[in-house]
C-alpha positions in Angstrom: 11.7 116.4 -88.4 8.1 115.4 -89.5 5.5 119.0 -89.5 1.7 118.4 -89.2 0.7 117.1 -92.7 3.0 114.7 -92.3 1.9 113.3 -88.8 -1.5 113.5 -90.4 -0.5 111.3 -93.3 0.5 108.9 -91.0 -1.9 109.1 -89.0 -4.3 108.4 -91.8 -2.7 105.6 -93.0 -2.7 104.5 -89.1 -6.6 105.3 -88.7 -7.4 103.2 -91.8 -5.5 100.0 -90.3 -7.0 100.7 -86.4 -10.7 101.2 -87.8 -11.3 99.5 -90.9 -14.0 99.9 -92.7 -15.1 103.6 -90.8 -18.1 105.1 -93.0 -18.4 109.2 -92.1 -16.3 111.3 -90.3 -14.8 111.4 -87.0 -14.6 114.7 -85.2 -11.2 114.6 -83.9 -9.6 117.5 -81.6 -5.5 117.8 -82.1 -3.1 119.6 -79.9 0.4 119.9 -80.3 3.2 120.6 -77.4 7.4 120.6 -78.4 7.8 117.1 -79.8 4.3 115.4 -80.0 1.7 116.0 -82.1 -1.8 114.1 -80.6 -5.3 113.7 -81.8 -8.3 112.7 -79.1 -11.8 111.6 -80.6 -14.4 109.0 -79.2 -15.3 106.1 -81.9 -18.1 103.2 -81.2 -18.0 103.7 -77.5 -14.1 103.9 -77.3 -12.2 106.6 -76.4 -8.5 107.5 -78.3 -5.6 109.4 -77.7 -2.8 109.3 -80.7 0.3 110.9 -80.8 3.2 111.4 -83.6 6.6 112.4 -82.6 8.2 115.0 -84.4 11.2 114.2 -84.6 11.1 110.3 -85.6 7.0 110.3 -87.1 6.4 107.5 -85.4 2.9 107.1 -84.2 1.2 105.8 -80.8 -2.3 105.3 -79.6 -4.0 104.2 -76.8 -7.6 102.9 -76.6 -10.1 102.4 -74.1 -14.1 101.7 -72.7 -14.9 102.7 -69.3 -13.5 99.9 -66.6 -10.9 99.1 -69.2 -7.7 100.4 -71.2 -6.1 98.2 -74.4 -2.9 99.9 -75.7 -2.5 99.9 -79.8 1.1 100.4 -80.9 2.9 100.8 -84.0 6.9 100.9 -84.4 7.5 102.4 -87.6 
């Protein structure tokens, strides 16, 4: 089972592969329900859900700009 800092150190190591380069902060809102752990924030005009699974840690996100949706996925 993975608790929060863990999600979030994968999630950071996630964030720096999916939006290299970022300069400043993000203000990112997190939830949490039984198994998921998820993040939303809005980044250059995109909009971003993430989520980490507790039991396995591995980490999903989904992307997208109005009129369009691009999924990002990583199999850990």
């Amino acid at each position: 089972m993975y608790d929060l800092q863990e999600c979030v150190e994968k999630l950071n190591d996630y964030l720096e592969e999916l939006l290299p380069g970022v300069d400043g902060e993000i203000d990112i809102d997190m939830s949490e329900e039984k198994d998921d752990f998820y993040w939303d924030f809005d980044y250059d005009k995109r909009s971003y859900m993430l989520t980490c699974n507790k039991e396995t840690g591995a980490i999903l996100g989904e992307s997208w700009r109005e009129g369009t949706k691009a999924q990002y996925k990583r199999h850990n």
